[in-house]
C-alpha positions as CSV (number, residue, x, y, z in Angstrom):
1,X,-36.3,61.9,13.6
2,X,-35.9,63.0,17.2
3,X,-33.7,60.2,18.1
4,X,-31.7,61.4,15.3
5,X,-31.1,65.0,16.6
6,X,-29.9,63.7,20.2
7,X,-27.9,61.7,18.7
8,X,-25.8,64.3,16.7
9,X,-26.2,66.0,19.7
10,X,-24.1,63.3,21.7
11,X,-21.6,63.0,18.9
12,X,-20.8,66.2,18.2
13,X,-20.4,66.4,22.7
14,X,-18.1,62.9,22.4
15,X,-16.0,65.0,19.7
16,X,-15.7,68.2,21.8
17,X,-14.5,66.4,24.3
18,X,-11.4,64.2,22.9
19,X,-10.0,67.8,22.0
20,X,-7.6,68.1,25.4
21,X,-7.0,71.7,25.3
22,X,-9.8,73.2,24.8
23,X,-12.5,71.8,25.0
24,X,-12.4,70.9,28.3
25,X,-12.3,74.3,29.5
26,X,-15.3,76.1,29.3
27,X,-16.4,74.6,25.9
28,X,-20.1,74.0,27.1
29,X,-23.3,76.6,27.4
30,X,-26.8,75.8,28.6
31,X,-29.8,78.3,28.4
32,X,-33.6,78.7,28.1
33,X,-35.7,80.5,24.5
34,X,-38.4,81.7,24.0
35,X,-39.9,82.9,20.5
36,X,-41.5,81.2,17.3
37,X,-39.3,77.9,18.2
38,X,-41.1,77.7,21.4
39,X,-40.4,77.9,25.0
40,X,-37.7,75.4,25.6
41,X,-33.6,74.7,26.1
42,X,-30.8,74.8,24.5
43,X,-26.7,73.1,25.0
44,X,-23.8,74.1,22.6
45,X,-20.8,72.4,22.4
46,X,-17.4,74.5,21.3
47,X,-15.2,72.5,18.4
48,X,-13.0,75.4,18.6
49,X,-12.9,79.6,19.7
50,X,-14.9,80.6,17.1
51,X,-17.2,77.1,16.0
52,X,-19.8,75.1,17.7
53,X,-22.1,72.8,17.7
54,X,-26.1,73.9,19.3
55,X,-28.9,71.6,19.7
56,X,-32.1,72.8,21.3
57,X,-35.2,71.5,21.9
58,X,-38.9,74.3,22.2
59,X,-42.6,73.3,22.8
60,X,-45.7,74.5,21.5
61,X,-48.1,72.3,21.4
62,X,-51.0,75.0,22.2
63,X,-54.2,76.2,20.3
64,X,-55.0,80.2,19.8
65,X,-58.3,81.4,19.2
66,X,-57.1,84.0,16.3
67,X,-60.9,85.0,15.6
68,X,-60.4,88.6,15.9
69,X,-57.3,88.2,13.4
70,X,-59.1,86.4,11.0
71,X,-61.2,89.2,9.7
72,X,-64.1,86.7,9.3
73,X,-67.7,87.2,8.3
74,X,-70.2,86.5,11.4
75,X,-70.9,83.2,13.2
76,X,-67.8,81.5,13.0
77,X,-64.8,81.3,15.0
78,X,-61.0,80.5,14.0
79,X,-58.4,78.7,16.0
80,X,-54.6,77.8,15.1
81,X,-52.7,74.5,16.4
82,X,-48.9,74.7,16.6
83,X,-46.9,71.4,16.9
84,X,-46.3,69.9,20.1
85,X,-42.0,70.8,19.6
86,X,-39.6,71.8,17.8
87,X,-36.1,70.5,17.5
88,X,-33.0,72.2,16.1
89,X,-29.6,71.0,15.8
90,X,-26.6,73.5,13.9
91,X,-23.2,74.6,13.5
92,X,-22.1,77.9,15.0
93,X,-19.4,80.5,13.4
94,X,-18.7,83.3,15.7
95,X,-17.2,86.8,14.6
96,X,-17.0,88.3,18.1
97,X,-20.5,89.2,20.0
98,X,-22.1,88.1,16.2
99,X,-23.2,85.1,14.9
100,X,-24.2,82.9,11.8
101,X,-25.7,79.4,12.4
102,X,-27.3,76.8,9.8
103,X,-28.7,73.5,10.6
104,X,-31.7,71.1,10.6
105,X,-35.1,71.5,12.7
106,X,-37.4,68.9,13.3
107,X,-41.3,69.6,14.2
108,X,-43.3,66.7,15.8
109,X,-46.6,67.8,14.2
110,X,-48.3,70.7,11.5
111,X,-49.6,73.9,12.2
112,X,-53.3,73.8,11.7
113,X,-55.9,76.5,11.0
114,X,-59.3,75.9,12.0
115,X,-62.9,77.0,11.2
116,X,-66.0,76.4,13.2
117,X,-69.5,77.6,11.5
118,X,-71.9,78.6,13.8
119,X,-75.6,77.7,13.2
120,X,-77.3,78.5,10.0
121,X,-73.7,80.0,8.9
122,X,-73.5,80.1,4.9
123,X,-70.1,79.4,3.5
124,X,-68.1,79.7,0.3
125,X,-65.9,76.8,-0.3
126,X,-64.1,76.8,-3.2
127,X,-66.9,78.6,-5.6
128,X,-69.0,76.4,-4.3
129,X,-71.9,77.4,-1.8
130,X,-73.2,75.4,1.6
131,X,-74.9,75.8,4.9
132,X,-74.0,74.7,8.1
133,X,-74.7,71.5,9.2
134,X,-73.9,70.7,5.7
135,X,-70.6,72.0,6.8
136,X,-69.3,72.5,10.5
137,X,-65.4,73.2,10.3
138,X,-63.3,73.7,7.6
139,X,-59.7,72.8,8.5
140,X,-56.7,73.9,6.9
141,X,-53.3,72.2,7.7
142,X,-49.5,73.4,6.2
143,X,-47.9,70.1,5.7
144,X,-44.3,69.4,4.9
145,X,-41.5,67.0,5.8
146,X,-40.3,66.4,8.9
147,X,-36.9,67.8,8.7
148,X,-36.2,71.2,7.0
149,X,-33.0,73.2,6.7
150,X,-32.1,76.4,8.6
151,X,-30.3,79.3,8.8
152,X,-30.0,82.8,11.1
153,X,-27.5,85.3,12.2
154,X,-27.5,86.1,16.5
155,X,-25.6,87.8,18.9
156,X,-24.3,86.3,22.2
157,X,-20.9,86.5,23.4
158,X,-18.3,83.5,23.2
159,X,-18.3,80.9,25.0
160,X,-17.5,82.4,29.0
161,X,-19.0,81.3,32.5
162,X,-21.4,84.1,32.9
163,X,-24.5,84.5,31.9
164,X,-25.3,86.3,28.4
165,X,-28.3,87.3,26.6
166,X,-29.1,85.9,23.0
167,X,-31.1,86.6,20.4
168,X,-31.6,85.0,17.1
169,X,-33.4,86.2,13.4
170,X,-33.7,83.9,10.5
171,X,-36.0,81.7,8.9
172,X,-36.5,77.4,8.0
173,X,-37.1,76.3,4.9
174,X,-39.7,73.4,5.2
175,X,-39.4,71.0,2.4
176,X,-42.2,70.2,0.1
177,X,-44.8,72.2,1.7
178,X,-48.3,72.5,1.1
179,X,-52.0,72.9,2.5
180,X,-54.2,69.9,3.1
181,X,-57.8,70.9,3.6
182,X,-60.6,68.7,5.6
183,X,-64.2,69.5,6.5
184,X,-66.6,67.7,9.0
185,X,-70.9,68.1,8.3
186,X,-73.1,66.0,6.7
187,X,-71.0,63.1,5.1
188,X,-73.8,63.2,2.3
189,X,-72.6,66.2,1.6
190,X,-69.0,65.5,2.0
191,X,-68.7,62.3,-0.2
192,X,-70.1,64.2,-2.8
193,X,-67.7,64.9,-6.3
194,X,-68.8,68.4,-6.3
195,X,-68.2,69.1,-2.7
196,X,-65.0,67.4,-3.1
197,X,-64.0,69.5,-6.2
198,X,-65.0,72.9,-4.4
199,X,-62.7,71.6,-1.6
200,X,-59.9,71.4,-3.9
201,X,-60.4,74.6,-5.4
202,X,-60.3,76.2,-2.2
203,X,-57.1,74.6,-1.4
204,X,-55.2,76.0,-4.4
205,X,-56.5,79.2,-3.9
206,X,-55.1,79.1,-0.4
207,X,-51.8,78.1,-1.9
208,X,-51.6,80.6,-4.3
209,X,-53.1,83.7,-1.3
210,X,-49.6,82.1,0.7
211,X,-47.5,82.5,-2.2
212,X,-43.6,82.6,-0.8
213,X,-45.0,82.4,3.0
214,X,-45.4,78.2,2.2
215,X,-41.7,78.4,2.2
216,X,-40.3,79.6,5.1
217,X,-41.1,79.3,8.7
218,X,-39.3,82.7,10.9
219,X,-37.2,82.2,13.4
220,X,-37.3,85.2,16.4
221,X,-35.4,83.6,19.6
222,X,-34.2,85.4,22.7
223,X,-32.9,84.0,26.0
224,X,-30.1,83.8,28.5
225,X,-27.3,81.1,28.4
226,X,-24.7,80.3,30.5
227,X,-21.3,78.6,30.0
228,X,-20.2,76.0,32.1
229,X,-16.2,75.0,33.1
């Protein structure tokens, strides 16, 4: 899927640049984001004044301890695992210093959502009840495809060779999403149908707590960019 992206990415530069007049005057940005895409870069491409074509790439790829956030019973900590990157590749439309954008972004891996019991912790799974070591972690993970559609509205200036600030608000769509939920403990326990169907139970409860949140993932960006002659 990554492949995929740089290539559109080379295309849509190959096509920019067979357009004599104007594209090869001042038709290409770089820049550096930061936000819920990650820390990371960014090149656009201008078809014309007011359209063009953005790739960007932003990592993650590090684990927060959201205990405190969790608003968890005692003995047990949380942590959350974002994807190593994120890729996003879209057409721009510009109405002066304002922007809309929709395109594809591509994640490498799935957020995850992590439980650790501490010793002697009890633990409601799914109606069910159990004690640690029976259970040790409780994962949660929010899987979907690959590749999910976007769309946001920004403001940066047009295409110039100074530097400008951007910032972008909008949201991806992931397609087909859904938890997965996996435990670690005593595989006596684990193996066992009515461990199993607790585990499920929990899962569509989780699904139904998330509601419309399983359907979009926000996008806040802001960073500089430059345009190059």
């Amino acid at each position: 899927m990554t492949r995929s992206v740089v290539h559109v990415i080379l295309l849509a530069s190959l096509l920019a640049i067979g357009r004599p007049a104007f594209a090869l005057q001042g038709s290409i940005s770089v820049g550096g984001r930061v936000g819920t895409l990650g820390v990371g870069a960014e090149v656009a491409v201008a078809v014309n004044e007011q359209m063009a074509i953005r790739g960007g790439i932003g990592f993650l790829g590090f684990e927060v301890d959201v205990t405190e956030r969790s608003n968890l019973a005692s003995n047990r900590t949380a942590e959350l695992s974002l994807p190593g990157a994120l890729y996003t590749v879209g057409a721009e439309q510009s109405f002066g210093v304002l922007r809309a954008e929709a395109g594809l972004l591509v994640k490498s891996g799935d957020p995850a959502y992590e439980i650790t019991y501490g010793s002697g912790a009890s633990i409601d799974i799914g109606g069910g009840y159990y004690r640690e070591p029976d259970v040790g972690t409780l994962t949660t993970t929010l899987v979907s495809r690959s590749m999910a559609p976007y769309a946001l509205l920004g403001f940066a200036p047009n295409l110039s060779p100074a530097i400008a600030l951007r910032v972008d608000l909008g949201a991806a769509f992931p397609l087909n999403a859904g938890f997965e939920m996996s435990a670690t403990g005593d595989p006596a326990v684990l193996s066992s149908s009515g461990f199993r169907a607790d585990l499920e139970a929990e899962r569509r409860d989780a699904e139904n707590d998330a509601g419309a949140f399983l359907s979009y993932w926000p996008i806040i960006s802001i960073g500089l960019r430059y345009g190059l002659r």
